[in-house]
N, C-alpha and C positions, 0 to 999 in steps of 0.2 A: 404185479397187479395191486393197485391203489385198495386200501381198506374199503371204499365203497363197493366198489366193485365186488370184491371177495361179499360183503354183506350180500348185497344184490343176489349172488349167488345162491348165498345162503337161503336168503326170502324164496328163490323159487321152487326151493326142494323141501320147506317146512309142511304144504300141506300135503305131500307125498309122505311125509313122516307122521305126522299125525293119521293118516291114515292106517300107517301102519300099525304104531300104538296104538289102534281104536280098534283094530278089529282082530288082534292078537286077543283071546279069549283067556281071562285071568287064571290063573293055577290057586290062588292063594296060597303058594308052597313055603311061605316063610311062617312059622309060628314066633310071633315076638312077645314076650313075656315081660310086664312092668312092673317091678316091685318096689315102693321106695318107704322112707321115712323122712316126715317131717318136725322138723326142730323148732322148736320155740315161735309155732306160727298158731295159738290157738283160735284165730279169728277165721284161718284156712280149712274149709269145709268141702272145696273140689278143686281137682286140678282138670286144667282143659287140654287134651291132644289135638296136635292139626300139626300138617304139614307142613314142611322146612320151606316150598317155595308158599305156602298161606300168611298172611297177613294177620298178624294176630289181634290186631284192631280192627278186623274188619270181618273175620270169618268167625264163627259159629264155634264150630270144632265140639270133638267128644266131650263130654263131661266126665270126670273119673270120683268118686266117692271119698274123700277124707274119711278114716275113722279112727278114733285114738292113735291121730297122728300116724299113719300108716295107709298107702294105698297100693292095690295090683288090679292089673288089666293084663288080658289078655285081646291082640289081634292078629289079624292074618292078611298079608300084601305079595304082592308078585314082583318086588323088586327091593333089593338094598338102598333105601334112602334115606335123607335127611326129614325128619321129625324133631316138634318142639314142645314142653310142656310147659304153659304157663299159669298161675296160680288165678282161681278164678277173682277174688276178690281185688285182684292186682289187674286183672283185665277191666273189669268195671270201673275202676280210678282210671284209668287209663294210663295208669305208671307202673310199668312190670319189665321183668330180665326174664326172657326167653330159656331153658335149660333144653339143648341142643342132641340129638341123640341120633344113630342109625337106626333104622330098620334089622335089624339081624337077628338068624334063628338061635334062638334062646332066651335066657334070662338078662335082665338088661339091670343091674341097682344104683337107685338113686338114694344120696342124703342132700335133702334140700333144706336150706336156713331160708331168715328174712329177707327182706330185700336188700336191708342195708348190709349184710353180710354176705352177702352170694358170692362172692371169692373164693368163699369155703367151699361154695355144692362141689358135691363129689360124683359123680358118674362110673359107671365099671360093669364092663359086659365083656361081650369077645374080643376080638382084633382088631375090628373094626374101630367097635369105641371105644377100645382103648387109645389105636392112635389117634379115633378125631379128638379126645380129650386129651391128650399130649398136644395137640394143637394149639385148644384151648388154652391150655396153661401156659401153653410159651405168648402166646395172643395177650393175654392176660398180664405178664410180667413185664412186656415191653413197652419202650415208651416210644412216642410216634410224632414228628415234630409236625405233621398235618396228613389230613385225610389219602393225598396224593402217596406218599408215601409208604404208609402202610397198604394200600390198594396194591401196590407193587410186593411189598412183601409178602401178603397174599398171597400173589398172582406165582411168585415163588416158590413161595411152599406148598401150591397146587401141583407145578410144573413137576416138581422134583418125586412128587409123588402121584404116579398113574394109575391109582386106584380108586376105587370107588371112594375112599375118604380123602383123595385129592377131590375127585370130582365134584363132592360134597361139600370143598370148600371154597371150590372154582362157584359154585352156584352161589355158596352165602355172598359171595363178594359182588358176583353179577348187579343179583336182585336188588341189593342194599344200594350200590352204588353206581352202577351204570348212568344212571340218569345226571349224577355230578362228577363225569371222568368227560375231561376235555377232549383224551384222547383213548379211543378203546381198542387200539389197534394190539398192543401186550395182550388185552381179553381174549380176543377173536385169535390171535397167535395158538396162544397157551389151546382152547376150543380147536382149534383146525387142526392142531400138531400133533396132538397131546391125546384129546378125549372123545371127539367127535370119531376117530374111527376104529376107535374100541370100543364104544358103547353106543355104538350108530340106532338100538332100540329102546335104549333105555328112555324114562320121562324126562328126564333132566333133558337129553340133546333137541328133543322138539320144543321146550320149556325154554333154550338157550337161543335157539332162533328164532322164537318168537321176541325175545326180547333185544336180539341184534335187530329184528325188523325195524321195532318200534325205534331203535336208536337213530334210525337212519332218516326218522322224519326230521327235515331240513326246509328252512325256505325253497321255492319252486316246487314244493313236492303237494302231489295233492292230501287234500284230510283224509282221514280212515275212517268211516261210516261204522256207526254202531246205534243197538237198538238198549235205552235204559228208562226207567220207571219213572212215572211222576208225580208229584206227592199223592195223591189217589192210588198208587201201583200199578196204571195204566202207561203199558207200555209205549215209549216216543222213540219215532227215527230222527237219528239228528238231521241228515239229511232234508229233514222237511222243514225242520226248523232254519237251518242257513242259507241255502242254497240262493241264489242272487242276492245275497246280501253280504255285505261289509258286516265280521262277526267275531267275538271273540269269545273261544270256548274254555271257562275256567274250571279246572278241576280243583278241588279242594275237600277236606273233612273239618268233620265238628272238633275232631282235637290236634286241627296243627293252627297255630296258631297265626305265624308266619301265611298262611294261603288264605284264612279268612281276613285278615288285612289289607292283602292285597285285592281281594275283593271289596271291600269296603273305600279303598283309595280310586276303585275303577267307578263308584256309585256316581261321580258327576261329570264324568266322560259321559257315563251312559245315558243322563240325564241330558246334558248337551246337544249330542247327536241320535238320539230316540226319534224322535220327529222328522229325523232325516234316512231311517232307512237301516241304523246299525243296531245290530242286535248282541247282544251275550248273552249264554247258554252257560249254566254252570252244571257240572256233575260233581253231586258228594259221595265218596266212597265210604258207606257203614253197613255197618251189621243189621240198622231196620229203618226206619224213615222217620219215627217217631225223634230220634235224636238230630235229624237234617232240618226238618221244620224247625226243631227249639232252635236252632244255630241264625238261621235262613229270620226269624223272628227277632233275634235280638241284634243281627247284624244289618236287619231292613234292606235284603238284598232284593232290588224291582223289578228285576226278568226273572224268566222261568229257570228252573230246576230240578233237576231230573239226581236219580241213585242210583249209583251203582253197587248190588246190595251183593255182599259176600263173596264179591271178586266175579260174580257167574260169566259178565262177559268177559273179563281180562282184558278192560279197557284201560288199565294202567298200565298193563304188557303189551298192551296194540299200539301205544304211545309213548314206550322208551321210558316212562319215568319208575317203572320197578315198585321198590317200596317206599318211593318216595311219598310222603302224604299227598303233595299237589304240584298243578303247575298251570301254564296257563297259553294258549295258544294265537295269534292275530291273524285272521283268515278271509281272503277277499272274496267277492261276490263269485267269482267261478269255482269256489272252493281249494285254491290254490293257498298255502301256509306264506305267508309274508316274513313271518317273523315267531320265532321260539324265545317264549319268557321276554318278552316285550317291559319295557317299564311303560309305568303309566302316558310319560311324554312323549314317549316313540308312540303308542296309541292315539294321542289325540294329534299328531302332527301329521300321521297316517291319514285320519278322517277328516281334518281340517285339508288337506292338498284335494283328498278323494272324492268327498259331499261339499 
C-alpha cells in the first residue's frame, strides 16, 4: 500500500480518535514538579510553560515567576508528554531556545544559562528525562551535513526506542519538519509500526494524524475550510471569501521573515488581476492581532487578513505546514489546490491562461 493510501487511512480514523481523547475524562494523576535555577540571566523575571506540540511564538502559555534566580511550579496532566520552557523576555524578541522536558511524576530540575550558552542547561528528573536529555546531548554534539539527514537520524533514534521518550521525539521531529520532508513515508513507517498501537490513546497519535492529514494536501485535492478572525476579532469563513474565485491563501507571521516577502513579491500579481476576479486571503499566526496589523502596515499588504490567534483552530496542522512559520497555497474557483508553494511566476502564468 502506496503512502497515500496508508495516509488516507489514517485521515479517516483521526476523528474517531479525537473523540475518544475528548471524552476520556482527565485524572490529573501525574503530579509534576518544577524546580530550577537560573544563571547569569538578571534581566529573566519569568519563565513561560506550554506544550511540546505549542508553538512558542504563537501561544500564550503559563507564566512561572523568577525570584532571585530561582523558579518552582507545580502541575497536574493525565499523560507523559513533551513540555517546553521558554524565557519570557526571549519570547518577546522573538529569539529564544526552547528547554525541552517530559511530563513525569515528580521532581523534574533545571539549570538554565543565557541564550548564547544553552549548551550548558542541564535538565534531571526520572527515566524519562533522563533518557530524553541523553538524546539531547547526543542531538547536540552531532554534526549534520543537511536537514534531510538528520530527520532520518531522528526518525532512528525514535524507532530504536518505543517508549514514550521515543515517542516524544518522533513528535519533535513531525512538527518541526514535516512540512519540509519531501518524503514522509520513514515518518508514517516509524508511526504505524512503532507507536501508533502502543499508544493508540495517547494525545500525541490523534496530534500525528492530524498532521499526516494536512501532509497530504496535494494539487487536485480540495482546500480545508476554516473559520479565523479579522482585524476587529470578527470571526470569517474562508469559504466565503474564495469560493468561485481564482485565489491564493497566504499564511504567514510578523516574525518570519521569509513568508512576509513573499507576500510583498505577490503585491502586483494581485494588483494585476484584482479587477479580474482573483483574490488573496492571508492568515497570520500570533499571539494577538495588535502585532498582525503593525506587520500588515509596514508591509502594505491590500487584501484582507484574517489571525489565527494561539493555534485555536490548528490551521497550521489542518495544512501540513507544522511549525513551520508559513506557506502559501494557489486555489481555483471550485476550490480545488492547483499548486502547493507556487512561486510568484507559476501564479501569474496560472491567471494570465485562466482570466
Amino acid at each position: 500500500m502506496d503512502v497515500k493510501n496508508r495516509i488516507g487511512i489514517l485521515c479517516l480514523v483521526v476523528s474517531s480518535m479525537l473523540v475518544i481523547v475528548a471524552c476520556t475524562q482527565p485524572t490529573k494523576s501525574i503530579k509534576c514538579t518544577l524546580k530550577g535555577i537560573v544563571k547569569d540571566r538578571p534581566l529573566s523575571d519569568q519563565i513561560i510553560l506550554l506544550k511540546g506540540t505549542d508553538n512558542p511564538f504563537t501561544n500564550q502559555g503559563i507564566s512561572i515567576p523568577i525570584l532571585n534566580g530561582e523558579f518552582e511550579y507545580t502541575f497536574y496532566c493525565d499523560h507523559e508528554e513533551l513540555y517546553q520552557l521558554v524565557f519570557y523576555d526571549e519570547q518577546v524578541q522573538m529569539r529564544m531556545w526552547p528547554v525541552e522536558f517530559i511530563s513525569e511524576q515528580g521532581v523534574i530540575n533545571f539549570t538554565l544559562h543565557p541564550l548564547e550558552q544553552r549548551k550548558q542547561n542541564f535538565v534531571e528528573g526520572g527515566s524519562l528525562n533522563n533518557a530524553f536529555w541523553d538524546f539531547q546531548t547526543e542531538r547536540f554534539n552531532k554534526q549534520f551535513d543537511n536537514s534531510q539527514d538528520y530527520c532520518l537520524w531522528v526518525l532512528q533514534y525514535a524507532k530504536e526506542r518505543p517508549t514514550i521518550v521515543g515517542y516524544s521525539i518522533l513528535i519533535f521531529i513531525a512538527q518541526d519538519f514535516i512540512g519540509q520532508m519531501n518524503d514522509i513515508s520513514p515518518l508514517v513507517d516509524v508511526f504505524q509500526m512503532v507507536f501508533e498501537p502502543k499508544y493508540p490513546n495517547h494525545p500525541y497519535t490523534a496530534n500525528m494524524m492530524s498532521l499526516f492529514r494536512g501532509s497530504s494536501l496535494k494539487a487536485g485535492i480540495p482546500f480545508i475550510d476554516f473559520t479565523a478572525v479579522d482585524m476587529d476579532g470578527n470571526p470569517v469563513r474562508l469559504s466565503e471569501r474564495i469560493v468561485g474565485k481564482p485565489a491564493v491563501l497566504h499564511f504567514w507571521s510578523s516574525w518570519c521573515a521569509p513568508c512576509r516577502r513573499t507576500g510583498m513579491e505577490m503585491i502586483p500579481v494581485y494588483e494585476e488581476f484584482r479587477d479580474k476576479g482573483f483574490v488573496v486571503i492571508g492568515v497570520a499566526r500570533e499571539r494577538n492581532i495588535s502585532t498582525a496589523k503593525a506587520a500588515i502596515e509596514l508591509d502594505k499588504y491590500p487584501w484582507e487578513n484574517l489571525v489565527e490567534l494561539n493555534d485555536t483552530e490548528q490551521i497550521w496542522v489542518k495544512y501540513g505546514i507544522g511549525n513551520v512559520a508559513g506557506g502559501h497555497f494557489l486555489i481555483d474557483e471550485k476550490g480545488t489546490i492547483i499548486t502547493v508553494s507556487p512561486s510568484i511566476e507559476e501564479i501569474r502564468n496560472y491567471l494570465t491562461n485562466k482570466l
